[in-house]
C-alpha positions in Angstrom: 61.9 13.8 -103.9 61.4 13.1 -100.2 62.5 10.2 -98.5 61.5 8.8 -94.9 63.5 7.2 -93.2 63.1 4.7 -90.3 65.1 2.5 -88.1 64.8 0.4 -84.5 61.0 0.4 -84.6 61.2 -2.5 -82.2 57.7 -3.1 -82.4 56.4 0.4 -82.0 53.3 0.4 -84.3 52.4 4.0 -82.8 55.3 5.6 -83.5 55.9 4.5 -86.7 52.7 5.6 -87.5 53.8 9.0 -86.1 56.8 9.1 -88.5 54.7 8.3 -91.7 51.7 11.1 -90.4 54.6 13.5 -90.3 55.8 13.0 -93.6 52.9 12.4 -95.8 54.5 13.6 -99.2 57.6 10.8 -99.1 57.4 9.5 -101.9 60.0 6.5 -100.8 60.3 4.8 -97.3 63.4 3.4 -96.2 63.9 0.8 -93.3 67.3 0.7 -91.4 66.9 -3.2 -89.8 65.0 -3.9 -86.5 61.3 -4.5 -87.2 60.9 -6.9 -89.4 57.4 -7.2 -89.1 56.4 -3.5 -89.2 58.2 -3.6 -92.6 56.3 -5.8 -93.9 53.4 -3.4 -92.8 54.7 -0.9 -94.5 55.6 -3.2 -97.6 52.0 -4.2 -97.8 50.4 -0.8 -97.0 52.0 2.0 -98.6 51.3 0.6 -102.4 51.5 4.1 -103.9 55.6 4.6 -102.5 58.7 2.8 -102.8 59.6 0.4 -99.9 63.0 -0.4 -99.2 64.8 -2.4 -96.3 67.4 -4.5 -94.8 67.4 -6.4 -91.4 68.8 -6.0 -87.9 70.9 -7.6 -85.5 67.1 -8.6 -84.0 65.1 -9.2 -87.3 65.8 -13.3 -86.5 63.8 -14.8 -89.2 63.6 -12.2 -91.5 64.6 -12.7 -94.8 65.5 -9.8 -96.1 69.0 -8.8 -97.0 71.5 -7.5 -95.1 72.6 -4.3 -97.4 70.8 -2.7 -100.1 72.3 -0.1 -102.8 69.3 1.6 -104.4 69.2 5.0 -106.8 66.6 7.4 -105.8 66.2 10.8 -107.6 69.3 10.1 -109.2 71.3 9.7 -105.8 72.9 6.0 -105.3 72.1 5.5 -101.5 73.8 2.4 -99.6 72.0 1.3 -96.8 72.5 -1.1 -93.8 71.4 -1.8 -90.3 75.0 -1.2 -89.4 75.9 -3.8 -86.8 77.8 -5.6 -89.3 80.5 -2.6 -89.9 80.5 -1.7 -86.2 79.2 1.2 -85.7 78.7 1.4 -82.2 82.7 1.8 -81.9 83.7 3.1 -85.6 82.1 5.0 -89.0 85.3 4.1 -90.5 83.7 0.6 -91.6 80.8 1.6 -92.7 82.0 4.4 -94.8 84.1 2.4 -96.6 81.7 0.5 -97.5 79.7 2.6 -98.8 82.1 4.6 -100.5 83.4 1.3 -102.3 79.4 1.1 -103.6 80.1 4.6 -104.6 77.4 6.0 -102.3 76.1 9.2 -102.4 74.2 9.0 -99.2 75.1 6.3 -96.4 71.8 5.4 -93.7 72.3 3.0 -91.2 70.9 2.3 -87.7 71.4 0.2 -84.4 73.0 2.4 -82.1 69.7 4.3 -81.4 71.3 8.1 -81.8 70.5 10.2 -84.7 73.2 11.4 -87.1 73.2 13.4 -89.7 76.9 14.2 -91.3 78.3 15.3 -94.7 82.1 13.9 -95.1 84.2 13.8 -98.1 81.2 13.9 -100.8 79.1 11.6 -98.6 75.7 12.4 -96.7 75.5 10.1 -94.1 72.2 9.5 -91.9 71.4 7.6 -89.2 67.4 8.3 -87.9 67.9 7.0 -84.2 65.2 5.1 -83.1 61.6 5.2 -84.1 60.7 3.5 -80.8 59.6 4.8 -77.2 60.5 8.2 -75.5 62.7 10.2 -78.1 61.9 8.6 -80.7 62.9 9.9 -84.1 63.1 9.0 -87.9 65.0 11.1 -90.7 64.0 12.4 -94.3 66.0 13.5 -96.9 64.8 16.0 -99.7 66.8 15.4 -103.2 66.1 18.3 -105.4 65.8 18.6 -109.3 69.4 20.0 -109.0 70.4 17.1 -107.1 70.9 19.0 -104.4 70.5 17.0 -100.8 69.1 17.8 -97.6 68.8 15.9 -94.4 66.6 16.3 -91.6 66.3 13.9 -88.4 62.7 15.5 -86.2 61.3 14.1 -83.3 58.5 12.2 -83.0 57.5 11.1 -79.7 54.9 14.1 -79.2 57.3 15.4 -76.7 
């Protein structure tokens, strides 16, 4: 199973465009908070995937929750915008968190740098910013073993 994923769109329709033309056999897309409203693109559009997303320190009036724990191809994945745990100063936070959810995989956004870690049984991804020069967005590949892979790629045509 692949999974895209995507965080601090900010508005950038073109880009995360980009990101979903470079990844067209995800079967799941997953939203990191900040862009509310191309969320709800993607919610409406992309009928024949799984949608999943929280909100950002800038998604205002979005209703959508601030942490989700989902299982996809049998891998329980915590995910948050990440602004709430911190993690522009610490990863100890949001960690925690998600290894008190008993997360397999952690994704999170807001600081706008891609990350991709494994520590202590944990995969951990952040996709940077689908947004503007450098932008990037993450997938991860879960095998038939269970086996996981993650992959942050550049987007910006650059």
């Amino acid at each position: 199973m692949r999974i895209l994923v995507l965080s601090d769109i900010h508005g950038d329709f073109q880009m995360m465009k980009r990101a979903l033309d470079s990844q067209p056999t995800a079967e799941a897309v997953i939203f990191c908070g900040d862009g509310a409203a191309q969320f709800e693109y993607l919610r409406e559009t992309l009928t024949d995937k799984t949608v999943i997303g929280v909100r950002g320190n800038c998604d205002w009036s979005s209703d959508l929750p601030p942490v989700e724990v989902v299982e996809l191809g049998g891998k329980r994945i915590f995910i948050t915008h990440g602004h709430l745990y911190n993690v522009k100063f610490t990863m100890n936070q949001v960690f925690y968190a998600a290894r008190e959810e008993k997360a397999d995989i952690l994704l999170f956004g807001h600081t706008h740098q891609a990350l991709t870690d494994y520590l202590d049984g944990m995969y951990m991804m952040n996709p940077g910013s689908c947004h503007g020069y450098g932008a990037t967005c993450g997938y991860i590949d879960i095998t038939d073993r269970g086996d996981v892979v993650t992959n942050v790629i550049r987007i910006d045509g650059r």
